[in-house]
C-alpha positions as CSV (number, residue, x, y, z in Angstrom):
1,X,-24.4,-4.1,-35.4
2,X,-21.1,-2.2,-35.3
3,X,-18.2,-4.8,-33.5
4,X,-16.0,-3.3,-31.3
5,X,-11.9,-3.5,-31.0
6,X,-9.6,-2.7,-28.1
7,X,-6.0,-2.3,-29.4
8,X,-3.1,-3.1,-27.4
9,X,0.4,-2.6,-28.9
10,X,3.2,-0.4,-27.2
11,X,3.7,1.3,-30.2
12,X,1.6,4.3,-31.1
13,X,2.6,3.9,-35.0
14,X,1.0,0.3,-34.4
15,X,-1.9,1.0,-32.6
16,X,-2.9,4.3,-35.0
17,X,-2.2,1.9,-37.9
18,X,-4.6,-1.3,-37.0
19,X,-7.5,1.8,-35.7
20,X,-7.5,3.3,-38.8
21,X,-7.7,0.1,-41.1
22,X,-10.5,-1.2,-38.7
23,X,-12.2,1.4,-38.5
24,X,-12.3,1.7,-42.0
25,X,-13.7,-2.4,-41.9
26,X,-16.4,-0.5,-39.9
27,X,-15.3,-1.2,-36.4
28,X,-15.6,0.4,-33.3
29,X,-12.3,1.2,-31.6
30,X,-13.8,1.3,-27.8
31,X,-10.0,1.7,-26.2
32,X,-6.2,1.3,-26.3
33,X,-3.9,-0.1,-24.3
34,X,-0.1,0.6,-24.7
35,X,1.1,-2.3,-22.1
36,X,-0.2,-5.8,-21.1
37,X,-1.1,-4.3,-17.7
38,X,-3.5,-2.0,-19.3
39,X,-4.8,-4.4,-22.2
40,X,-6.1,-6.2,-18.9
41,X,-7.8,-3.6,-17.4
42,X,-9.4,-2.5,-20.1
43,X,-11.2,-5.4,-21.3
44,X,-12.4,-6.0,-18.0
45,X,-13.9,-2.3,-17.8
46,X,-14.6,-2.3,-21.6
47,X,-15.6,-5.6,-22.9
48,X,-15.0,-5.3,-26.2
49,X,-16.3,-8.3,-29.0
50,X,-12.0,-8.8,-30.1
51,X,-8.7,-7.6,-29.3
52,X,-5.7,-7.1,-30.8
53,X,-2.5,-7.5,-28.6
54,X,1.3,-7.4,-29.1
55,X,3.1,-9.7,-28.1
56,X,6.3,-8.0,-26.3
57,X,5.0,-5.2,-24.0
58,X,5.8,-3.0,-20.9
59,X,4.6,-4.4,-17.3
60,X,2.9,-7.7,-18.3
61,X,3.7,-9.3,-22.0
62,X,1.4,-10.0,-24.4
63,X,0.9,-14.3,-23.4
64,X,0.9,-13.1,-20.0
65,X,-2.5,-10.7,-20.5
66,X,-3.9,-13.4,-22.8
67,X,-3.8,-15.7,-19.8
68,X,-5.3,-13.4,-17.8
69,X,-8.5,-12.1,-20.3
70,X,-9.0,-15.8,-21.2
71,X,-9.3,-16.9,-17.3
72,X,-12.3,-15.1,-16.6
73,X,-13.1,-14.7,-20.3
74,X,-12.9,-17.9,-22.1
75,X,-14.4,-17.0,-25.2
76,X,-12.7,-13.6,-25.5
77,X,-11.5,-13.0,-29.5
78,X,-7.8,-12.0,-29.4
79,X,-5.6,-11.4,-32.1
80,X,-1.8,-10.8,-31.7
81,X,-0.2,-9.0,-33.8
82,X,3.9,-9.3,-33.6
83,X,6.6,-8.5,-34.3
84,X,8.5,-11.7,-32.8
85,X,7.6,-14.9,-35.0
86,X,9.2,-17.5,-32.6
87,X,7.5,-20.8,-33.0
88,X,7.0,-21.0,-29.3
89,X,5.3,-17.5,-28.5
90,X,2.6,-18.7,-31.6
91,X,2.6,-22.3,-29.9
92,X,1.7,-20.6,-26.4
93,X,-0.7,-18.0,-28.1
94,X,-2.8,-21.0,-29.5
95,X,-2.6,-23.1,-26.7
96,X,-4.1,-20.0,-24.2
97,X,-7.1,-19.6,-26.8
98,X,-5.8,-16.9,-29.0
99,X,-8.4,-16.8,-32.6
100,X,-5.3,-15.3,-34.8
101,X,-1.8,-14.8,-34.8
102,X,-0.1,-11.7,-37.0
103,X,3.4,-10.9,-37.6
104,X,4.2,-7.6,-38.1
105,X,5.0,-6.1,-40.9
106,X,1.3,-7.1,-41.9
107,X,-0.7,-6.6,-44.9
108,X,-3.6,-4.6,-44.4
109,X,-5.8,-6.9,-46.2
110,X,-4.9,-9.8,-44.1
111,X,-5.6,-7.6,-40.8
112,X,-9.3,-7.0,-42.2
113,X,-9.6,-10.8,-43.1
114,X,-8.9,-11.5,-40.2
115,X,-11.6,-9.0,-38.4
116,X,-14.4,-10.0,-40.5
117,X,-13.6,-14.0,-39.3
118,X,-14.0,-12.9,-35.6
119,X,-17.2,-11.0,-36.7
120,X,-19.0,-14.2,-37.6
């Protein structure tokens, strides 16, 4: 059964990047999101099985749309994937639920690692 990804990063660059190696991991990419607002919105419409969110986004931030998805959702499967590696912003994104934490620049191998651990 094919697992399906919602990427949420402002950055096109970003967000063609982690579709591309995911897809190639043999996931689905059901949506994008390119602010926190959005990332919101569309796993409510979409539920997807994981997400991958950045951290510093337009309209709400990344913590702030974890908090949200992980309200209702409480066993959502969120990665963030940052470029700010401040041990507070990791602190908070563990403490809200988040499975995985990546700072960008990342190795593509560790991105699909990291997929295939929220697929089991």
């Amino acid at each position: 059964m094919t697992k399906t990804l919602l990427v949420a990063d402002d950055a096109l660059i970003i967000r063609e990047m982690i579709k591309d190696i995911a897809i190639q991991a043999g996931w689905e990419i059901v949506g994008e999101a390119e602010n926190g607002k959005e990332a919101v919105e569309k796993f409510e419409e979409l539920h997807p099985d994981a997400v991958t969110l950045d951290v510093v986004m337009p309209e709400f931030d990344g913590i702030y749309a974890v908090r949200h998805i992980m309200e209702k959702h409480p066993d959502a499967r969120i990665v963030m994937v940052s470029a700010v590696d401040q041990k507070s912003v990791l602190t908070d994104a563990f403490e809200l639920g988040v499975s995985d934490f990546l700072v960008k620049p990342f190795d593509q191998k560790v991105l699909v690692k990291t997929l295939e651990c929220l697929a089991t």
